[in-house]
ZAFI-398542 format. One line per 5 residues: number of its first residue (from 0); their letters; for each residue x, y, z of C-alpha. Coordinates in nm, 4 decimals, decimal comma, padded with zeros to 6 digits, m for minus. Each point is the difference from the previous one (the first is absolute). Example, Ala and Ser with C-alpha at 12.3 -4.5 7.8 and 13.67 -1.06 7.14 Angstrom:
// residues 2
0) AS) 01,2300:m00,4500:00,7800; 00,1370:00,3440:m00,0660 .
END
This chain:
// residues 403
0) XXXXX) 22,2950:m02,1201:05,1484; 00,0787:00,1989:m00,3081; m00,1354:m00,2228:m00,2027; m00,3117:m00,0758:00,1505; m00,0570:00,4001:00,0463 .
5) XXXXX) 00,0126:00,0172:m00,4009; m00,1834:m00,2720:m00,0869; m00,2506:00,1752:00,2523; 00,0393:00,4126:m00,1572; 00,0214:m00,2052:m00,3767 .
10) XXXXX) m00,3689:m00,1666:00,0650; m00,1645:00,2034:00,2328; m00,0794:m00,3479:00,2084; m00,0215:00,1150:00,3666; 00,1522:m00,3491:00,1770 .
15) XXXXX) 00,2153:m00,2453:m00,0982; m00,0160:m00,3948:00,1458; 00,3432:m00,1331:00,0869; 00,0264:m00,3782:m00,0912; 00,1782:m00,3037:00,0684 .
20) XXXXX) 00,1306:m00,1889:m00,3229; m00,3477:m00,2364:00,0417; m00,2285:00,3481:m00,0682; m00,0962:m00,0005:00,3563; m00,0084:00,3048:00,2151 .
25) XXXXX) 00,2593:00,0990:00,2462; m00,0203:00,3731:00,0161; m00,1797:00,3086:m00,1377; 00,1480:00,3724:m00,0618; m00,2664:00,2960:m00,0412 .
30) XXXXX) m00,0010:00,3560:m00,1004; m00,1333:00,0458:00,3842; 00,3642:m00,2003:00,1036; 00,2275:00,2070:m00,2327; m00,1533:00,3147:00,1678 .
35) XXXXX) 00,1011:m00,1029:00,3296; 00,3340:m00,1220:m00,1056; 00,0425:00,3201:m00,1613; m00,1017:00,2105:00,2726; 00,2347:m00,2004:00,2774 .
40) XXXXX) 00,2631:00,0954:m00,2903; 00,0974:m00,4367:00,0290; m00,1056:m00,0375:m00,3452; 00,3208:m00,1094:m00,2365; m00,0562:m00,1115:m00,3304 .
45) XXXXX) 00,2566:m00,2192:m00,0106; m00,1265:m00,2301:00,3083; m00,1876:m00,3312:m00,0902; m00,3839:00,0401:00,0102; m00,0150:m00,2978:00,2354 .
50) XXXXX) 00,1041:00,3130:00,2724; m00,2220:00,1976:m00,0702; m00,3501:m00,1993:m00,0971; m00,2518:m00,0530:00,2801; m00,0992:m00,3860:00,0785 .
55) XXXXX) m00,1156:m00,2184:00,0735; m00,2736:00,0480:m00,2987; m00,3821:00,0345:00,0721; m00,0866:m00,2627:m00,2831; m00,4051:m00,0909:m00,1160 .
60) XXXXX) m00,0769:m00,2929:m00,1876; m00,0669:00,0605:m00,3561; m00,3451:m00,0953:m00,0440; m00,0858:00,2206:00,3382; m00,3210:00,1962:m00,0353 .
65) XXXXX) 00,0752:00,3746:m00,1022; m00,2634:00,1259:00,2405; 00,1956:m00,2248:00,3127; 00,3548:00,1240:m00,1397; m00,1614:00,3570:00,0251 .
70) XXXXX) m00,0811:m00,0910:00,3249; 00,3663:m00,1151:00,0960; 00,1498:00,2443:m00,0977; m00,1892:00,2585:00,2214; 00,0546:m00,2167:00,2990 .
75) XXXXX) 00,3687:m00,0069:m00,0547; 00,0274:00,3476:m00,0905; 00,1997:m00,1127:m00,3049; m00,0245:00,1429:m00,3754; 00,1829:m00,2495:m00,1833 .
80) XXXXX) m00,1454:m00,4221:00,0133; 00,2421:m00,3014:m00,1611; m00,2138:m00,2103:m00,1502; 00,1017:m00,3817:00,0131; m00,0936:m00,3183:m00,1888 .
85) XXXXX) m00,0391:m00,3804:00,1452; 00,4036:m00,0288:00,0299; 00,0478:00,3580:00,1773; 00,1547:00,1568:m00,3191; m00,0656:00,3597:m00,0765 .
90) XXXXX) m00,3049:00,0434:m00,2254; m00,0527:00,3437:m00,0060; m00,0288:00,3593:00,2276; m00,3048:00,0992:00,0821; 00,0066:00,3974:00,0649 .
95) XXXXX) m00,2489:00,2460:00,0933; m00,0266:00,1400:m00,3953; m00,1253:m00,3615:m00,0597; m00,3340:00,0404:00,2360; m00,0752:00,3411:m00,1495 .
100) XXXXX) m00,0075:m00,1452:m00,3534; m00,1440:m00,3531:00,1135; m00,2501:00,0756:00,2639; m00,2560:00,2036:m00,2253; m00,0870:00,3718:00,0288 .
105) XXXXX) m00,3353:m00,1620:00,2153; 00,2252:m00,0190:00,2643; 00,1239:00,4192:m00,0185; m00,4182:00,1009:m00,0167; m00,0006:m00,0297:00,3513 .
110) XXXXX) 00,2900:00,1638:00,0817; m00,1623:00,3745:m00,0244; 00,2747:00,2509:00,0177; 00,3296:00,1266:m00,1024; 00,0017:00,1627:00,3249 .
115) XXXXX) m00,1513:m00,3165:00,1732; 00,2940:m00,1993:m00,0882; 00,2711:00,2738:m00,0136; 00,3177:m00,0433:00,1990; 00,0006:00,3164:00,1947 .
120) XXXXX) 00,3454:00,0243:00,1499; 00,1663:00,1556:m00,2480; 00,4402:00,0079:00,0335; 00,1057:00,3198:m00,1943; 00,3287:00,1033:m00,0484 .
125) XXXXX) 00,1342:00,3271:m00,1999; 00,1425:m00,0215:m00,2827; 00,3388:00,0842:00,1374; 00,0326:m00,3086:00,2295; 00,2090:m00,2550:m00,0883 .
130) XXXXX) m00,0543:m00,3385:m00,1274; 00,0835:m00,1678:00,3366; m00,2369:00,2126:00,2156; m00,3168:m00,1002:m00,2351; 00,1332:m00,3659:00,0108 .
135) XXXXX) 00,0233:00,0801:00,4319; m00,3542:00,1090:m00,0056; m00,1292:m00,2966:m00,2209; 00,1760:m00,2830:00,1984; m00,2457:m00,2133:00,1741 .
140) XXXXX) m00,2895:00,2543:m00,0603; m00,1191:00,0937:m00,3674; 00,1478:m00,1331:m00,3352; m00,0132:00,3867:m00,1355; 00,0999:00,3407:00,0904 .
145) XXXXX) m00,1829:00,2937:m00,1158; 00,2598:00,2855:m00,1525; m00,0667:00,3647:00,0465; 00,1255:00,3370:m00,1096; m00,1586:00,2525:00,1961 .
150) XXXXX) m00,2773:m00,2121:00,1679; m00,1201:m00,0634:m00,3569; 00,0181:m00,4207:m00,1054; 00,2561:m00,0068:m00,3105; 00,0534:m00,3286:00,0064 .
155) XXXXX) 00,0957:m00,3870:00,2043; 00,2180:m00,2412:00,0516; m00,1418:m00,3746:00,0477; 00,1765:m00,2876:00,1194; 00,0453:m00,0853:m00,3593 .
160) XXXXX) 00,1779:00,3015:m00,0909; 00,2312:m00,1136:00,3161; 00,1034:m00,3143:m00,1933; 00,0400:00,1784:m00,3350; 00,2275:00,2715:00,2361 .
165) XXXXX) 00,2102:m00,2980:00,1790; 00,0739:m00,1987:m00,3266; 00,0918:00,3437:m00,2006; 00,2372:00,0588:00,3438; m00,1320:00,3538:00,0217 .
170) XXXXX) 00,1313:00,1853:00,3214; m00,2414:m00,0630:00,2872; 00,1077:00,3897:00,0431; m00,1722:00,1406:m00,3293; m00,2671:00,2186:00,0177 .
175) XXXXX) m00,3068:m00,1183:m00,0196; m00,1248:00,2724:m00,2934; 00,2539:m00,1829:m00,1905; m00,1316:m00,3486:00,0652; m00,3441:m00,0282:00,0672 .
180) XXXXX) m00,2516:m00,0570:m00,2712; m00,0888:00,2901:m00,1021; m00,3977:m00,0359:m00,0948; m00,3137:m00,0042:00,2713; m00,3077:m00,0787:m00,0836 .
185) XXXXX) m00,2746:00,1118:00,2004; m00,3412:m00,0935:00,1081; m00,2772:00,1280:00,1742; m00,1178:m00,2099:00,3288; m00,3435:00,0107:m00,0848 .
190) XXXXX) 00,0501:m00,1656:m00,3498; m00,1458:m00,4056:00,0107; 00,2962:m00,2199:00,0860; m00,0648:m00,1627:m00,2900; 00,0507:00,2654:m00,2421 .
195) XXXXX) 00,3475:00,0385:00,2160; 00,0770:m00,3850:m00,1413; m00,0797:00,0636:m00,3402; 00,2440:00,3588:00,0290; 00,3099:m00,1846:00,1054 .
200) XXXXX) m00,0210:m00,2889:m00,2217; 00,0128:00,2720:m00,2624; 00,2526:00,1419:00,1079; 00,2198:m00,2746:00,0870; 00,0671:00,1441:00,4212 .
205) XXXXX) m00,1060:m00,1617:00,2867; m00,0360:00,3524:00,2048; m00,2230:00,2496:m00,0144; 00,0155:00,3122:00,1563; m00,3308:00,1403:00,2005 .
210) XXXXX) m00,0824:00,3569:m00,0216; m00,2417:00,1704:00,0292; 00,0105:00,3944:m00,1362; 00,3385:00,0664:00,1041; 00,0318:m00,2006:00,3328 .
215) XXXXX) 00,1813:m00,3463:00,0094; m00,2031:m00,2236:00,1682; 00,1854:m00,3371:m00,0565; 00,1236:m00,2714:m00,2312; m00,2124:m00,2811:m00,1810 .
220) XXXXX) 00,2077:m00,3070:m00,0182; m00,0714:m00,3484:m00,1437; 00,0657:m00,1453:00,2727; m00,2534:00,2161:00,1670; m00,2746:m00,1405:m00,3247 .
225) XXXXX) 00,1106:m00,3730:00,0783; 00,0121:00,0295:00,3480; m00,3699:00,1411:00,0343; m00,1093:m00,3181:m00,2415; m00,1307:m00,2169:00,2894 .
230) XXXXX) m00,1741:m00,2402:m00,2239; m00,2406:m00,2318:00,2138; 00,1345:00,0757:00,3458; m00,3103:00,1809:00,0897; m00,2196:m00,1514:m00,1365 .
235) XXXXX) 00,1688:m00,3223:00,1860; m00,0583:00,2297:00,2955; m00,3584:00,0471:m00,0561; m00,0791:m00,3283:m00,0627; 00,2083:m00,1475:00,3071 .
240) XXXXX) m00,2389:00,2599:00,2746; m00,3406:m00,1139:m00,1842; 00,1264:m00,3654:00,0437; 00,0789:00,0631:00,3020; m00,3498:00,1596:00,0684 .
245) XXXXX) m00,2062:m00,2187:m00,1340; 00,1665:m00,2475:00,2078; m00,0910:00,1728:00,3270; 00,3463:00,1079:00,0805; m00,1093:00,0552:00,3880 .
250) XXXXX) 00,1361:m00,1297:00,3372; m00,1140:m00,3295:00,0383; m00,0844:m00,0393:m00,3933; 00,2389:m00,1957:m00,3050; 00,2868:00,1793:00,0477 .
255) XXXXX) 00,1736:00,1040:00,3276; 00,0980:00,3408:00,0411; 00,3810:m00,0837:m00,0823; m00,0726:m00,1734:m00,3474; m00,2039:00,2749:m00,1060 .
260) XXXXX) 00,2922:00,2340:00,0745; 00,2355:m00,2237:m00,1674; m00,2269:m00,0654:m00,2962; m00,0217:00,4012:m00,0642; 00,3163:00,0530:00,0895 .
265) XXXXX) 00,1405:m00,2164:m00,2132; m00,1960:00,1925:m00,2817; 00,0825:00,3857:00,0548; 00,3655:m00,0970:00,0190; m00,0100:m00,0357:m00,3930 .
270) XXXXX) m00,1201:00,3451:m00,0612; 00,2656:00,2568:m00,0668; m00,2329:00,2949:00,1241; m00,0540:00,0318:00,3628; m00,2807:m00,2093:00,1233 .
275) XXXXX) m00,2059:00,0713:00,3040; m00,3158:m00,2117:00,1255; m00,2477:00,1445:00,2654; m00,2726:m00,1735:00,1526; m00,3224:00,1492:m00,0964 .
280) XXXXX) m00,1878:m00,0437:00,3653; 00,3089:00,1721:00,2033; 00,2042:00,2325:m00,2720; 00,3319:m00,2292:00,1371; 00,2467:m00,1005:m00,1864 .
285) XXXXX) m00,0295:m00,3442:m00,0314; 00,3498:m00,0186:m00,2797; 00,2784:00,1643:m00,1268; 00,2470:m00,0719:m00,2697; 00,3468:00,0235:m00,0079 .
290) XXXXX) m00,0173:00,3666:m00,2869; m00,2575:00,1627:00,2440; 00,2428:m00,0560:00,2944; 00,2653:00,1696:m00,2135; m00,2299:00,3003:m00,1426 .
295) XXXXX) m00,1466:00,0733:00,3299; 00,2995:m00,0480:00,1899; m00,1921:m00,2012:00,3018; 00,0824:m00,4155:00,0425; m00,2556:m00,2033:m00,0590 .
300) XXXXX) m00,0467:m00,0390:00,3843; m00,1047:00,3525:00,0934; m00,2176:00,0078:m00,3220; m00,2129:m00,2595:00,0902; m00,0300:00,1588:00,3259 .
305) XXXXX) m00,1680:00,3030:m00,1339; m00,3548:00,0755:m00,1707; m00,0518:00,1584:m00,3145; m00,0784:00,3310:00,1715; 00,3446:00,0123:00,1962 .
310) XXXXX) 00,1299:m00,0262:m00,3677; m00,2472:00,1187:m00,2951; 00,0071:00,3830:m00,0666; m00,4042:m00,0476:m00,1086; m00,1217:m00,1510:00,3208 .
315) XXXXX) 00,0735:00,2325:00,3079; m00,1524:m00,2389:00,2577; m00,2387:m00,2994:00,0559; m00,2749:00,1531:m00,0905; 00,0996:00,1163:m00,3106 .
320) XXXXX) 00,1148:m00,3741:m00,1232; m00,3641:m00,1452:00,1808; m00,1775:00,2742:m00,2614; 00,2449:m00,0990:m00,3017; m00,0486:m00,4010:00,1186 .
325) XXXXX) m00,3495:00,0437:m00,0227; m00,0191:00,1700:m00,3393; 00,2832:m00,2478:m00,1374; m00,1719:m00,3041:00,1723; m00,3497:m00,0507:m00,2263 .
330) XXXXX) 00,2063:m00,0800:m00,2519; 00,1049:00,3192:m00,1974; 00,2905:00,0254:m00,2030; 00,1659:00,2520:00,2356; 00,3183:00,1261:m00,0842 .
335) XXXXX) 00,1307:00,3210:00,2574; 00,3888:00,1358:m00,0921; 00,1387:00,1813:00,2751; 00,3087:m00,0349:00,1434; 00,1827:m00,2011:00,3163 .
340) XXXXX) 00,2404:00,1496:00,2157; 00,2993:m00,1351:00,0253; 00,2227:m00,0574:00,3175; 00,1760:00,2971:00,0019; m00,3120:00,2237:m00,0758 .
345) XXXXX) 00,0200:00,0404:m00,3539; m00,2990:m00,0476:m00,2234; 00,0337:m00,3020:m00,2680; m00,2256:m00,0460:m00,3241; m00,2374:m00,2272:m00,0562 .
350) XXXXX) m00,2775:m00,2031:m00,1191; m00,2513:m00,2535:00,2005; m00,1757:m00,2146:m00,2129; m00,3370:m00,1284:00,1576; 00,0275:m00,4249:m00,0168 .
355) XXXXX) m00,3828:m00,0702:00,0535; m00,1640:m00,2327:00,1283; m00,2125:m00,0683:00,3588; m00,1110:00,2732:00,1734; 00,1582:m00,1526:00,3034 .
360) XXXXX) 00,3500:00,0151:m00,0963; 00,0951:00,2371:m00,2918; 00,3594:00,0019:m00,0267; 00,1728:00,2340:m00,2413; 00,3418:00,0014:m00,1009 .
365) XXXXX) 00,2273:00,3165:00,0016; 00,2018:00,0293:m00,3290; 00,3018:00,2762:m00,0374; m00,1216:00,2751:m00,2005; 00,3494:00,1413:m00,1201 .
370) XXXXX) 00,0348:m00,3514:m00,1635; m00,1682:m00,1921:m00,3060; m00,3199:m00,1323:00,0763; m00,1531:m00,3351:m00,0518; m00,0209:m00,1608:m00,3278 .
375) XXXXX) m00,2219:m00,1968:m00,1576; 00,0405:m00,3708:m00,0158; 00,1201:m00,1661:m00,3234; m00,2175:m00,2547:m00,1096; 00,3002:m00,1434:m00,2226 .
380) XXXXX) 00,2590:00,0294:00,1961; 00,1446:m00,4058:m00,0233; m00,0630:00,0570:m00,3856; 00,1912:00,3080:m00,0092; 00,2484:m00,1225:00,2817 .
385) XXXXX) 00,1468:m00,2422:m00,2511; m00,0032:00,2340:m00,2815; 00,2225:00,2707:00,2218; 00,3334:m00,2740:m00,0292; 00,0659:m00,0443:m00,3340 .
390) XXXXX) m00,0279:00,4385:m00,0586; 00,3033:m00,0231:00,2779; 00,1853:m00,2430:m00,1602; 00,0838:00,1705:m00,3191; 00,2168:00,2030:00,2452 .
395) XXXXX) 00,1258:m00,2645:00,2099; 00,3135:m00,0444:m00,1457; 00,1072:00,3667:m00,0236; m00,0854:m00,0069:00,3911; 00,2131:m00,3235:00,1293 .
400) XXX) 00,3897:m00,0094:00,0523; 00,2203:m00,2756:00,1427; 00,1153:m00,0190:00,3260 .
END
């Protein structure tokens, strides 16, 4: 383990792939896994890194598209892909800095907002704390803790200063003032996401702080950038419900009422934001994915038991979604933010985007406001897809050890 947390702190590289002696993957170790060791205090760097790596590996094929690896690694929540070739040997790690500098800035335009995108739980901790208690309040949450000194941000520790901590052997009892790194750099949430991009590839962080005057409003990530980078989901999703229309999706008609489910179903479970689908005649929900059950805190049974007025802070009954139905239904390009209510009460954030279409069944889909938004599609994404490799492979072999 002490050599792998080096090799990590020497090059900066936030994963390494543990391999068998024929290059193929048995295990992977992450600046995410040496924070929870770390935290659980089990992390020795004498131990073998075959007890400590995750596996079995999430492995893509090397020629995979970049836009479908983009795609799998939302669905598995993962930030880290092995790439394999034809005999299952290690080819390369795809990571999320790879899509930021492979997918095109035509895929951030759509994004809007610093403060769209934000992270807005924020995990503070005074500057007095120890080492351990940031690495308690990071561990299975955020990868960064913000440091203060009375209530004012001086700095933050990251899961990578975690590894650089753990293979120095600092005491997990320092304070943090004497740990942390000891520079924030701020932004304002209304500044184009974007411009937030360009601001930390200059400055070589993945975090950005949100303020805005004094006030702390929340953290900017990477992760956050990448994980608002939908690619062609929705527009898969638009193109699925006018196929679907034009194909007279109606009892009796192509499809029964279970394989249209299934066939939009299928689709919104892709899509990292939460998705919800209404039908345009009633104002029920007609689908729910998995990320809207989790920000709304409802199952997907009670949701689709509701209408959008039991739910939608803009509509306060039936009549109010008939009048907005009618407007939205000749066609407009209609696009009403309000908020939803969640389970407990609480108001959520976010943005409806109007899918047009028939008059007879407009059915928009609900998209998390406090997240990124949709982004355009790449037009060359296979092109660029194969180009994204060979950029990981010049760090391949500072990223593999042997089992």
């Amino acid at each position: 383990m002490g050599e792998v947390l080096h090799a990590m702190a020497r090059d900066r590289i936030s994963c390494v792939v543990v391999v068998d002696d024929e290059r193929r993957p048995r295990g992977i170790f992450t600046e995410r896994d040496a924070v929870a060791l770390l935290a659980e205090e089990r992390l020795a760097v004498g131990d073998s890194i075959a007890e400590a790596m995750s596996s079995p590996v999430l492995t893509v094929p090397v020629a995979i598209d970049m836009l479908e690896a983009h795609a799998c690694m939302q669905r598995q929540s993962v930030r880290h892909l092995v790439a394999v070739d034809e005999l299952g040997k290690v080819a390369g790690v795809i990571s999320e800095s790879d899509f930021l500098s492979h997918l095109g800035e035509e895929s951030l335009v759509a994004l809007k907002t610093v403060g769209d995108a934000m992270t807005h739980e924020v995990s503070i901790a005074d500057g007095a704390a120890s080492l351990a208690d940031a690495l308690r309040l990071m561990h299975g949450r955020l990868d960064h803790v913000v440091v203060t000194e009375a209530s004012n941000p001086v700095g933050m520790l990251t899961d990578r200063d975690a590894v650089r901590l753990a293979a120095a052997g600092a005491s997990l009892q320092t304070p943090l003032r004497e740990v942390m790194s000891p520079t924030v750099h701020a932004i304002e949430p209304t500044q184009p996401l974007l411009h937030a991009v360009w601001r930390m590839a200059d400055l070589g962080v993945r975090r950005l702080v949100v303020r805005d005057g004094g006030q702390l409003l929340g953290v900017l990530t990477r992760h956050d950038v990448v994980r608002g980078m939908q690619c062609r989901d929705l527009d898969l999703l638009r193109n699925t419900i006018s196929r679907l229309r034009r194909e007279q999706i109606l009892p009796g008609g192509r499809y029964s009422e279970f394989a249209r489910h299934a066939i939009l179903g299928g689709v919104i479970d892709r899509i990292g934001d939460g998705v919800l689908l209404t039908d345009g005649e009633t104002g029920v929900y007609v689908e729910a994915n998995d990320r809207a059950c989790e920000l709304l805190g409802w199952s997907r049974e009670e949701l689709l038991e509701r209408r959008v007025w039991d739910v939608s802070g803009r509509f306060t009954d039936e009549a109010s979604w008939q009048a907005w139905r009618d407007r939205a239904g000749g066609g407009e390009d209609y696009l009403p933010q309000a908020s939803l209510r969640r389970r407990d009460g609480s108001l959520f954030p976010r943005r409806t985007e109007g899918l047009s279409g028939q008059r007879r069944r407009p059915c928009p889909a609900r998209r998390d406001l406090s997240r990124p938004y949709r982004a355009a599609p790449d037009r060359n994404g296979v092109a660029r897809g194969r180009a994204l490799l060979p950029a990981c492979d010049r760090q391949r072999d500072r990223r593999l050890f042997r089992h």
